[in-house]
N, C-alpha and C positions, 0 to 999 in steps of 0.2 A: 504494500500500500504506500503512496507517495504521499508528502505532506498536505501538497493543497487537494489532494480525494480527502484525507483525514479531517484537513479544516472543516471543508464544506458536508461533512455527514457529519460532524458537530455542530455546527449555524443549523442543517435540517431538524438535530433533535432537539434545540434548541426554543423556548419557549421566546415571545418577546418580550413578556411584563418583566421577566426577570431578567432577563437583556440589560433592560432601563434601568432596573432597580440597580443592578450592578455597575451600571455606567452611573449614576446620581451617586452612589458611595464613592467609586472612583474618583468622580469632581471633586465630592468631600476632603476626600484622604489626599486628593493633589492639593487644593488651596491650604490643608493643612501644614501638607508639608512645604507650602513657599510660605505661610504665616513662621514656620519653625526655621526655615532657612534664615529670613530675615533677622527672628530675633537672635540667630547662633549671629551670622554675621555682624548685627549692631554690639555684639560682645568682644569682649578682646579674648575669642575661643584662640583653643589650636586649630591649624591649618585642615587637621584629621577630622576635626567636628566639621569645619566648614561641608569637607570631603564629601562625610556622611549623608549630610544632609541635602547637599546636591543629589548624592546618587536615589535618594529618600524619594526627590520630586522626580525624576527623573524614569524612576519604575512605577510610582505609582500612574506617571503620566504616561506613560507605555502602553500599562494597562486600562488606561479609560480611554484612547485611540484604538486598542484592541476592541472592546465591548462596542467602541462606535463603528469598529470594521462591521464587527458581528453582525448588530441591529441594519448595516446598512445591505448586507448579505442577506437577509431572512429577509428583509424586505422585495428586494430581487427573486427569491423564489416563489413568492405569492402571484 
């Protein structure tokens, strides 16, 4: 089985509501972690915190352009 067979039989069994749902937590968990980058940054943190906290925004933003692939995928199959 290749990846994108694997993706797209996951967006098929895939419901939408909880598509959404998981894409609204995603948002959440990103503006969290640019509220917690900021205040690591306005600290005089180490470089490593800084680090952290980029890669923090960084996957959970990954993952809410993932859920938005999703939702726009299952949408296409209708």
């Amino acid at each position: 089985m290749r990846w994108a067979e694997a993706k797209r039989i996951s967006v098929r069994k895939s419901d939408r509501r909880s598509l959404w749902v998981f894409f609204g937590l995603g948002v959440v968990m990103t503006a969290l972690g640019v509220f917690a980058t900021f205040a690591v940054f306005a600290m005089k943190g180490d470089l490593w915190d800084k680090i952290t906290a980029l890669c923090g925004v960084a996957f959970f933003g990954a993952g809410t352009l993932f859920f938005l692939w999703m939702i726009r995928q299952a949408g296409q199959r209708e």
